[in-house]
C-alpha positions as CSV (number, residue, x, y, z in Angstrom):
1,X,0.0,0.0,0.0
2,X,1.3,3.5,-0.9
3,X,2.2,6.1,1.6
4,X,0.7,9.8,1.2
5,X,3.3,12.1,1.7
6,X,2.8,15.8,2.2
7,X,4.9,18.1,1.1
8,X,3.5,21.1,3.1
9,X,4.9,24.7,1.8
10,X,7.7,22.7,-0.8
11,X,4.8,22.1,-3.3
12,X,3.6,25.3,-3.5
13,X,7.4,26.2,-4.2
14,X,7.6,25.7,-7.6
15,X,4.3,28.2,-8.4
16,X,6.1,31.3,-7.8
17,X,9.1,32.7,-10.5
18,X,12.2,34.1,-9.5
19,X,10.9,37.3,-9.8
20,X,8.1,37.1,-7.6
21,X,10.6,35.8,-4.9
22,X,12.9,38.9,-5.9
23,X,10.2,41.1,-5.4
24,X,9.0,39.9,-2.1
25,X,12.9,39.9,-0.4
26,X,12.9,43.7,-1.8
27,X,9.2,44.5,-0.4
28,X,10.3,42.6,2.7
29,X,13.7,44.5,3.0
30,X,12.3,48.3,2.3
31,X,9.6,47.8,4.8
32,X,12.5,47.6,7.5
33,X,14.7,50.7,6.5
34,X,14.1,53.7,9.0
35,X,15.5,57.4,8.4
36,X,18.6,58.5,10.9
37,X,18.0,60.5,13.4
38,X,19.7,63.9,14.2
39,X,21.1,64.1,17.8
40,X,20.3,67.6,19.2
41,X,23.6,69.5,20.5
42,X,23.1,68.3,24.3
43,X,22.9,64.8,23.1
44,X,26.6,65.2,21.2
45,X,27.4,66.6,24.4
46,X,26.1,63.5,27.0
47,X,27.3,61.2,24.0
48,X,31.1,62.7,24.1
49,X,30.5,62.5,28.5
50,X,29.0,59.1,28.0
51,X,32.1,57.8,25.5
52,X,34.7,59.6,27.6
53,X,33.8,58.3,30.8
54,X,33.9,54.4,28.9
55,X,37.1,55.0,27.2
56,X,38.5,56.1,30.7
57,X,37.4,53.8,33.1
58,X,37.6,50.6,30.6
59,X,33.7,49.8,31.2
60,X,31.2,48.3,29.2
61,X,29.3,50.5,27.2
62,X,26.1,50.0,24.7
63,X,25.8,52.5,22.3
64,X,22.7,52.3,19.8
65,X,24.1,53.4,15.9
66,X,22.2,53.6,12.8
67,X,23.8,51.7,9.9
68,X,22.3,50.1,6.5
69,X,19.4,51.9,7.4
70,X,18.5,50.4,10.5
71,X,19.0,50.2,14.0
72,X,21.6,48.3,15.9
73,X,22.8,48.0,19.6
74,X,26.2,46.5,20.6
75,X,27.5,46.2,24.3
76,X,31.4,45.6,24.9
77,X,34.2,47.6,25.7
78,X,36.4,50.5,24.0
79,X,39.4,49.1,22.5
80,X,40.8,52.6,20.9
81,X,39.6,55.6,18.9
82,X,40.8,56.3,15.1
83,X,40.4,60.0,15.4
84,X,41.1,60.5,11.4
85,X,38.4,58.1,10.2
86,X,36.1,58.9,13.6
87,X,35.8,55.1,14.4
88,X,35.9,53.4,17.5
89,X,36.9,49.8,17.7
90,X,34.8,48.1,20.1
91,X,35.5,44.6,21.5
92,X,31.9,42.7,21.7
93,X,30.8,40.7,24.7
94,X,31.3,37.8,22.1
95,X,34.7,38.6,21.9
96,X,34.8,39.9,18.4
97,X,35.9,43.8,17.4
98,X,33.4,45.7,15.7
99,X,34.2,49.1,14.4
100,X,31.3,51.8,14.3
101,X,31.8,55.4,13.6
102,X,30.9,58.4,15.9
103,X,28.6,60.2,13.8
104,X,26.5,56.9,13.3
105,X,26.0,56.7,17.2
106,X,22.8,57.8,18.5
107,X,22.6,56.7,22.5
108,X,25.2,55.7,25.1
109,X,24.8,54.0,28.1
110,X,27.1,52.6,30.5
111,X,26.9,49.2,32.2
């Protein structure tokens, strides 16, 4: 005797073209992006406190930066400051370096 088997979502697969999957993936990706926010002076101000105060005292710090339009948060410690390129190498709780630059960060906060 035969077995059924059901294929669930796999069969239905082979209905949509390329471009409809290309379309969706852009319509899916677009509805994500935000627009960048523009810190006020006193919040470049409690950002440079904020930032100075990490680099200092060798703390954990989680800044919130705007890149590929969208939001990101990252927590870890200051490694050093590039003050030519305005980038700050940052050394992730999950022990891997991620560089973000100044004028993408939006919020500090120290741990």
């Amino acid at each position: 005797m035969p077995m059924i088997r059901d294929r669930g979502n796999i069969k239905w697969s082979t209905m949509m073209l390329p471009e409809h999957r290309q379309l969706l993936q852009e319509l899916e990706h677009s509805q994500d992006e935000q627009e960048c926010p523009e810190p006020s002076e006193d919040k470049w101000e409690e950002l440079q406190l904020v930032i100075g105060e990490a680099i200092e005292t060798r703390k954990e710090v989680t800044l919130k930066y705007f890149a590929n339009k969208r939001f990101h948060r990252l927590t870890g410690q200051i490694q050093k400051y590039d003050p030519i390129g305005r980038l700050f190498s940052i050394v992730s709780r999950e022990g891997t370096i991620e560089r973000v630059s100044f004028a993408a960060i939006i919020d500090a906060a120290m741990e």
